[in-house]
C-alpha positions as MATLAB code, in Angstrom:
seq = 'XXXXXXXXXXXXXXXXXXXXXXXXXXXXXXXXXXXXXXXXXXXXXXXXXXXXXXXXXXXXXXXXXXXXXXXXXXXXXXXXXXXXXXXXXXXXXXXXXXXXXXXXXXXXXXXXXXXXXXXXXXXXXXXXXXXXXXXXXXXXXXXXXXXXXXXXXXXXXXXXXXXXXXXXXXXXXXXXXXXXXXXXXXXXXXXXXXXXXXXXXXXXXXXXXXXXXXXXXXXXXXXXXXXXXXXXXXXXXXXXXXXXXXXXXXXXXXXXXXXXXXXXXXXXXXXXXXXXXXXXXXXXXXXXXXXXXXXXXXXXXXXXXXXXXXXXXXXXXXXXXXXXXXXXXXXXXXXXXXXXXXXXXXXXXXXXXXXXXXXXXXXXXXXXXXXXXXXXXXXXXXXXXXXXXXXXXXXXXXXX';
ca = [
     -25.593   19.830  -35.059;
     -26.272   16.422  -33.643;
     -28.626   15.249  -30.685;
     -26.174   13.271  -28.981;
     -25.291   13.607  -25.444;
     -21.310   13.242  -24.922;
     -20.146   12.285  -21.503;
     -17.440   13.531  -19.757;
     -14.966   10.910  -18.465;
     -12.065   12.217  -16.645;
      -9.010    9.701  -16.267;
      -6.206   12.056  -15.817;
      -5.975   12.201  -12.051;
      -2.002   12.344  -11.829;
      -2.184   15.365  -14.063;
      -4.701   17.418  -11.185;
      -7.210   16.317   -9.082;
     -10.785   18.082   -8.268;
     -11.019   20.177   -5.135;
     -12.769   18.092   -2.584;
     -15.850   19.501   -1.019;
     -14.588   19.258    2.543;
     -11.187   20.398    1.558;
     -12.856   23.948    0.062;
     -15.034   24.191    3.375;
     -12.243   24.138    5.521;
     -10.424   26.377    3.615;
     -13.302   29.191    3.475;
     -13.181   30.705    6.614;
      -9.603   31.572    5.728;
     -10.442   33.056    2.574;
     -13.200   35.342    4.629;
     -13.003   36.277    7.857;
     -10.622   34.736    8.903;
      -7.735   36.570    6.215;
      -5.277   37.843    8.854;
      -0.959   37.884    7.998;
       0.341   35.074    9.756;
       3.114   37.053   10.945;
       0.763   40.072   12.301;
       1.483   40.031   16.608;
      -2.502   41.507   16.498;
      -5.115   39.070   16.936;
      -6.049   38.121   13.533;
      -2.553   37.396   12.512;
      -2.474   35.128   15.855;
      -5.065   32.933   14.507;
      -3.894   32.717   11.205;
      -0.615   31.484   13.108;
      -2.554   29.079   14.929;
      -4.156   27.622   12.210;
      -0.765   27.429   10.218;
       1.243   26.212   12.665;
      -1.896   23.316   13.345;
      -1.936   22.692    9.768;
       2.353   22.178   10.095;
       1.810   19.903   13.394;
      -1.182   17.269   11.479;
       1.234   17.649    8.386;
       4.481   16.790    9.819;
       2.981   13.687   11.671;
       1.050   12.265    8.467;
       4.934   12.010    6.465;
       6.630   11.203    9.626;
       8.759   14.166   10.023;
      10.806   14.023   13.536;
       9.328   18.055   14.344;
       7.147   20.081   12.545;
       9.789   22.366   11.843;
      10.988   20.220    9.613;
       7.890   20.826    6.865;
       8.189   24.032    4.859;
       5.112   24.756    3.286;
       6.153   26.477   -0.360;
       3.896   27.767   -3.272;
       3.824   24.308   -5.383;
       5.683   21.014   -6.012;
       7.919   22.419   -8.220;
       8.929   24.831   -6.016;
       9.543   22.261   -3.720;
      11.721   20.586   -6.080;
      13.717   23.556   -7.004;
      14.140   24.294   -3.445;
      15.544   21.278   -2.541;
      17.894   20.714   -5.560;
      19.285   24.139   -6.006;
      19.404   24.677   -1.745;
      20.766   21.337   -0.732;
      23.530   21.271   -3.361;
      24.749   24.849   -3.005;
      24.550   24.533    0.668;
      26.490   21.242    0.776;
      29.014   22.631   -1.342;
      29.627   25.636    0.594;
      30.232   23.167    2.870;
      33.424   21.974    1.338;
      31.508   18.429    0.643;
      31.850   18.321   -3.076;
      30.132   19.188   -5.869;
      28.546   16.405   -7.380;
      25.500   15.319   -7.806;
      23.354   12.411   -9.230;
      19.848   12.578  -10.215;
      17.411    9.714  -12.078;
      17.068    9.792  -15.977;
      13.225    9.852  -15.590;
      12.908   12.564  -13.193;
      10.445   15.644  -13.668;
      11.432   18.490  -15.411;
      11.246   20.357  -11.771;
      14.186   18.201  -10.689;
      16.449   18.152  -14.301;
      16.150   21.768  -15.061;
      17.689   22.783  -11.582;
      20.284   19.640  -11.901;
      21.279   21.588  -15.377;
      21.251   24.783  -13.894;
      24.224   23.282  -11.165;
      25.842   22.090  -14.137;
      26.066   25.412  -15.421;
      27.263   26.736  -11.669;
      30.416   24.222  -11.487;
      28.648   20.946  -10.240;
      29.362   17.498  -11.903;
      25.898   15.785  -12.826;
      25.696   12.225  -13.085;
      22.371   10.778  -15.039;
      21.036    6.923  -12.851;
      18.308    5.433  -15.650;
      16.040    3.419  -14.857;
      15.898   -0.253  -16.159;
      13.439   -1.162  -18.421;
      10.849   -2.269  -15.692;
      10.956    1.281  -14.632;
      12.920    0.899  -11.491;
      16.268    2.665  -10.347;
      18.317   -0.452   -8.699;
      20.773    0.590   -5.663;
      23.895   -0.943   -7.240;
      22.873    0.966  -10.512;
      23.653    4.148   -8.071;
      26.057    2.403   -6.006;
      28.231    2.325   -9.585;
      27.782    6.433   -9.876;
      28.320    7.723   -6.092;
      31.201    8.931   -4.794;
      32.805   10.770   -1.850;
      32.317   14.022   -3.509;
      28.858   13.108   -4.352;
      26.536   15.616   -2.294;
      23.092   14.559   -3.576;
      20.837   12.337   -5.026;
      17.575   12.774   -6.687;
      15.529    9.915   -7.403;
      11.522   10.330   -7.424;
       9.482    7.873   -5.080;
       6.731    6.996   -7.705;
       7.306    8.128  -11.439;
       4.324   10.157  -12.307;
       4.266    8.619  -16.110;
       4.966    4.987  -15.524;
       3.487    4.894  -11.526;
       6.361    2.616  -11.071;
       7.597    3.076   -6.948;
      11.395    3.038   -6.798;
      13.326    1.204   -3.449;
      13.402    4.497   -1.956;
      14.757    3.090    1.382;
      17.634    0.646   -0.022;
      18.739    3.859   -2.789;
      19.330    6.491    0.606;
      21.483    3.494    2.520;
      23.433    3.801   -0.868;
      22.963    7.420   -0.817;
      24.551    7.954    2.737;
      27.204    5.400    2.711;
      29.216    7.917    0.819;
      27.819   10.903    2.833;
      25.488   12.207   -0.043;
      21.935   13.878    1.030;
      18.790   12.367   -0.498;
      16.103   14.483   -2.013;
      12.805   12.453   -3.124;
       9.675   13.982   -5.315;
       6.869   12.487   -3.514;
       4.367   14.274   -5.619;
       2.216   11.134   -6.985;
       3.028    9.069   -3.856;
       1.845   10.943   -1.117;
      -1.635   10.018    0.489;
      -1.662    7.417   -2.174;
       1.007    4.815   -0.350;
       2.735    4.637    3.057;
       4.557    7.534    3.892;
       7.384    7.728    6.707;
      10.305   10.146    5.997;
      11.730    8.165    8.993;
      11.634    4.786    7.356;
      12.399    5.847    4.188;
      15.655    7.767    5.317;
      15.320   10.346    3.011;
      16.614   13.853    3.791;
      14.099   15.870    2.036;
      11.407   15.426   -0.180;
       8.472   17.333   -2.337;
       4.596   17.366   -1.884;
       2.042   19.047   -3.676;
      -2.183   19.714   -3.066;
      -3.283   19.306   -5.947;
      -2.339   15.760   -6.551;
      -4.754   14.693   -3.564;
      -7.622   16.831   -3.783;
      -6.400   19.557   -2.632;
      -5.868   23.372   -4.063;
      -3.244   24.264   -6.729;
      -0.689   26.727   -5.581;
       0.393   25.061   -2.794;
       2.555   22.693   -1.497;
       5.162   21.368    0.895;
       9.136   20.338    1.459;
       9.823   18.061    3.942;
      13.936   19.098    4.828;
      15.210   16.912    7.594;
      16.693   18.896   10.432;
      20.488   18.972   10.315;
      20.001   19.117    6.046;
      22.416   21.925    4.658;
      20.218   23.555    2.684;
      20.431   27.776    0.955;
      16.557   29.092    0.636;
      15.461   29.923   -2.844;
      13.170   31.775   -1.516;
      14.377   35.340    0.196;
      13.217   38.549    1.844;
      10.900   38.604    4.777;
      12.490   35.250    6.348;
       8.847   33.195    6.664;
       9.056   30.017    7.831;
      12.160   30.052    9.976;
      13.842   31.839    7.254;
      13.578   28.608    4.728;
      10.752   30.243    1.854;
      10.421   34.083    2.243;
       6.859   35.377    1.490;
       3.422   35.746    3.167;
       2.320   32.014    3.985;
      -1.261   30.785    2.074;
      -2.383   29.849    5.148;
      -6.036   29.019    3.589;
      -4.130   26.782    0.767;
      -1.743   25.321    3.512;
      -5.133   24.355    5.626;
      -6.602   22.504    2.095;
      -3.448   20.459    1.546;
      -3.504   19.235    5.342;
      -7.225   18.811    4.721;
      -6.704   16.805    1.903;
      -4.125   14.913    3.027;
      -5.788   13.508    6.010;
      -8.736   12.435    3.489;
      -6.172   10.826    1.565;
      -4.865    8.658    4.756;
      -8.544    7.806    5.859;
      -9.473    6.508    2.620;
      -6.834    4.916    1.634;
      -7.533    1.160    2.925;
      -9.810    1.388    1.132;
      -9.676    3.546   -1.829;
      -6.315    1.518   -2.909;
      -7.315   -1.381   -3.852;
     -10.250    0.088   -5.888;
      -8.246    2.082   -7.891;
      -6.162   -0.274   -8.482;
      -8.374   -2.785   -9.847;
     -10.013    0.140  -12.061;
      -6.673   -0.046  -13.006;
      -6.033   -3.197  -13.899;
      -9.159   -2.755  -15.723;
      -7.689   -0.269  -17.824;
      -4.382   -2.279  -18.342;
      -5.792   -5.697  -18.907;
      -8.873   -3.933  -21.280;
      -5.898   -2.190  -23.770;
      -3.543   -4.908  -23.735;
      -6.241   -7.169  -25.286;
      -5.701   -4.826  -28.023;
      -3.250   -5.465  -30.817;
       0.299   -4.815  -31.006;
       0.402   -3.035  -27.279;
       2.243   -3.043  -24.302;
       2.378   -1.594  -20.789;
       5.288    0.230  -20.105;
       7.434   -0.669  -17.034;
       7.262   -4.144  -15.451;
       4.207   -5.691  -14.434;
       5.622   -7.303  -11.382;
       7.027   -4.273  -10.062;
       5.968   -2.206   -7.135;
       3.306    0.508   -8.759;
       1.386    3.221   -7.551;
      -2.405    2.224   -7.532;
      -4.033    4.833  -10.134;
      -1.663    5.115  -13.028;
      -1.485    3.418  -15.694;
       0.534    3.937  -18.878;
       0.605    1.673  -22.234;
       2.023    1.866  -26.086;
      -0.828    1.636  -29.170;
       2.175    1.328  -31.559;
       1.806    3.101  -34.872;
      -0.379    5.398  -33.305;
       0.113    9.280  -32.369;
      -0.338   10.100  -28.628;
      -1.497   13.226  -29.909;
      -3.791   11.968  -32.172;
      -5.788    9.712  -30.006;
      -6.020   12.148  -26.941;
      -7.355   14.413  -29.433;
     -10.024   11.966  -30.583;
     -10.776   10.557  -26.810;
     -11.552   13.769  -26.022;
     -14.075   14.633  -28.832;
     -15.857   12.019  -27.126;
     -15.821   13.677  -23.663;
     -12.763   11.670  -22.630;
      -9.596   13.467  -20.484;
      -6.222   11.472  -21.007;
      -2.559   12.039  -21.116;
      -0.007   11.235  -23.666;
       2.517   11.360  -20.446;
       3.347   14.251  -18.237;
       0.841   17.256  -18.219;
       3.743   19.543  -17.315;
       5.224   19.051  -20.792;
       2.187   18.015  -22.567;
       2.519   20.630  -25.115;
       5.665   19.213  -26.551;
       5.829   17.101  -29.461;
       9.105   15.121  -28.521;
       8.659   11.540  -27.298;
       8.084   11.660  -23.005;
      12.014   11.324  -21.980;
      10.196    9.026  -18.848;
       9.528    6.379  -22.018;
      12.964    7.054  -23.675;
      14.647    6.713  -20.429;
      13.679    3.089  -19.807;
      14.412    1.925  -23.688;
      11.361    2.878  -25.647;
      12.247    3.894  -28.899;
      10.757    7.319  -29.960;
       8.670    5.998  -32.679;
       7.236    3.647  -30.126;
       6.691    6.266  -27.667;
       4.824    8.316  -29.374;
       2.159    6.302  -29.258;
       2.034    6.429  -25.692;
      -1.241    6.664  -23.425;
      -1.660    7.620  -19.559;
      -4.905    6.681  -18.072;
      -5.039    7.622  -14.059;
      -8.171    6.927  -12.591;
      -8.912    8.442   -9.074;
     -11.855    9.245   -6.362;
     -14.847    9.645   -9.115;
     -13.926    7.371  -11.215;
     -16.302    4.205  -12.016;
     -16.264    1.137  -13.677;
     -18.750    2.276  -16.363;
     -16.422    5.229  -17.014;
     -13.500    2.623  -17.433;
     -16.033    0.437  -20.084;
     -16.362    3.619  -21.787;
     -12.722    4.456  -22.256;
     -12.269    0.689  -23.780;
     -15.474    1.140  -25.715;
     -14.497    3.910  -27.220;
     -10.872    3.454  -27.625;
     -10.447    0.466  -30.014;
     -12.232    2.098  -33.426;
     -10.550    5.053  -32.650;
      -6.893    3.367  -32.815;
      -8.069    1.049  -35.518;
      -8.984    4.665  -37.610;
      -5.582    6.084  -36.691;
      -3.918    2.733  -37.654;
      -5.234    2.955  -41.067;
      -4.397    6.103  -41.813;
      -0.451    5.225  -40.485;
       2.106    4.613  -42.486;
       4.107    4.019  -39.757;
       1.705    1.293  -38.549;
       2.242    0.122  -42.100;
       5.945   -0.215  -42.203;
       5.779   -1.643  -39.022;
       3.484   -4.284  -39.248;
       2.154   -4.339  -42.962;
      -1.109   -2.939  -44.616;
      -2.590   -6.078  -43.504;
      -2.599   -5.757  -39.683;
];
């Protein structure tokens, strides 16, 4: 047993976010009294309405959707995802439009697994990667699309690297050849400038508990006019687009949240992102290092993500937190995996360099003095690992 007092540090804000206090307060009264079926005609269920259909208005106006019908509120981002992938394509095709579809090399899993899936079903999947500065260039898609071409995936900020892809210029690419554009949003929303308007995409995927907000819910914006085939059937909920009783208390946290998110944001932005920098400049004064993606590129203001080569991922997560600090070797979705993150491999990182990948995300509670802690602690912990590496050895000699 030992006396001393280990702090908890938690720097994995892309992975979830805590449940802010005035997020769970507006959500009580739906989880009390206020618990009436949406879709009742009695009283109770015509509150509930109300309060959904509020939640849908405040919602639709914070991304810039033309109507509020044109917000679905589903039962997570991957949902979302799925939804939009696996509805848009089939629906398009139906259509007589063509069945092929692009989607980016870096992706989530949410976003390749259905893009398999229509490669299974008789679609034609094309694979856009990312450059090594972790950005998908329009003439990199312009090279793939074609007139059959019915949809393109390409996430708005890449939850691993934080790097924000030209969103805008891709979907003038996109539509040029008729194609619909579907956009995770996940990591970007409430944390950047949103407009689904300016950004010309035709659908795209939000979540709650990126932003403060409850898990097990979250939203898909799907432009009117969008051919899209619901995932989702049975009792026809929202305008027959995601079958199932609505969580209206979980829909009222993620508008909650959201709204938070916008207030704070002037800000909140630019202290994350010098935490951030803190974090970059604090691990790249360490040897043999790097950040991955480009430093001059567009980036989302809380993640950060860097290579200790020679070092397990694993490894050092394992031994940050044994001294009360939460990291990520990449995505939390797949964290249990012990291949290389496919984000890293997809921009040119070799696997035995990837490995030793770190994601630090900082977010609302985190201070500078939990940022000198990480990069206190961090440095005798590598130089351990190192030691005991022999692939630190081969790579740079017992003497480095």
């Amino acid at each position: 047993m030992t006396d001393e007092t280990i702090r908890t540090v938690y720097l994995d804000y892309a992975a979830t976010t805590p449940v802010d206090d005035a997020v769970v307060e507006a959500m009580l009264p739906f989880l009390g009294t206020r618990f009436g079926n949406p879709n009742s005609l009695y009283a109770m269920g015509r509150d509930s309405y109300r309060a959904l259909e509020e939640a849908r208005d405040t919602f639709a106006s914070a991304i810039g959707a033309a109507a509020p019908g044109e917000v679905v509120f589903t039962g997570c981002g991957t949902e979302a995802d799925n939804a939009a992938v696996l509805g848009i394509a089939t629906a398009a095709k139906a259509r007589n439009k063509g069945a092929h579809i692009i989607v980016s090399a870096f992706e989530h899993h949410a976003v390749l697994e259905p893009a398999k899936r229509l490669g299974k079903q008789g679609f034609e999947v094309s694979i856009v990667r990312p450059r090594e500065d972790g950005i998908v260039y329009p003439e990199d898609l312009a090279a793939l699309v074609r007139d059959d071409t019915v949809l393109v995936s390409v996430m708005h900020g890449n939850n691993e690297l934080g790097t924000v892809q030209p969103l805008k210029e891709l979907a003038e690419v996109a539509h040029r050849a008729g194609a619909y554009v579907h956009t995770d949003a996940i990591q970007t929303l409430g944390k950047i400038e949103w407009d689904a308007a300016d950004l010309g995409v035709d659908a795209a995927s939000f979540s709650a508990h990126k932003i403060y907000g409850p898990k097990g819910v979250g939203a898909l914006y799907l432009k009117r006019g969008t051919p899209f085939e619901p995932l989702l059937i049975g009792g026809g909920q929202e305008s027959k687009k995601r079958s199932g009783t609505q969580n209206v208390a979980g829909i009222v946290g993620l508008t909650k949240a959201l709204q938070l998110m916008i207030a704070e944001r002037e800000t909140e932005s630019p202290r994350l992102r010098a935490l951030r920098d803190r974090v970059i400049e604090g691990i790249l004064a360490m040897p043999n290092s790097l950040l991955n993606g480009g430093r001059d590129v567009p980036r989302l203001p809380h993640i950060a993500n860097l290579v200790l080569k020679g070092v397990e991922g694993e490894s050092m997560l394992l031994q940050l937190d044994n001294k009360g600090i939460a990291v990520s070797t990449g995505s939390a979705c797949s964290s249990g995996s012990l291949e290389p993150s496919h984000v890293l491999l997809a921009i040119g990182c070799p696997p035995e360099v990837a490995h030793g990948s770190l994601r630090v995300t900082v977010g609302r509670f985190t201070t500078e003095d939990d940022v000198d802690y990480l990069l206190e602690t961090l440095p005798p912990i590598v130089e351990r690992l190192r030691a005991m590496s022999p692939v630190y050895a081969k790579m740079f000699g017992s003497g480095a």
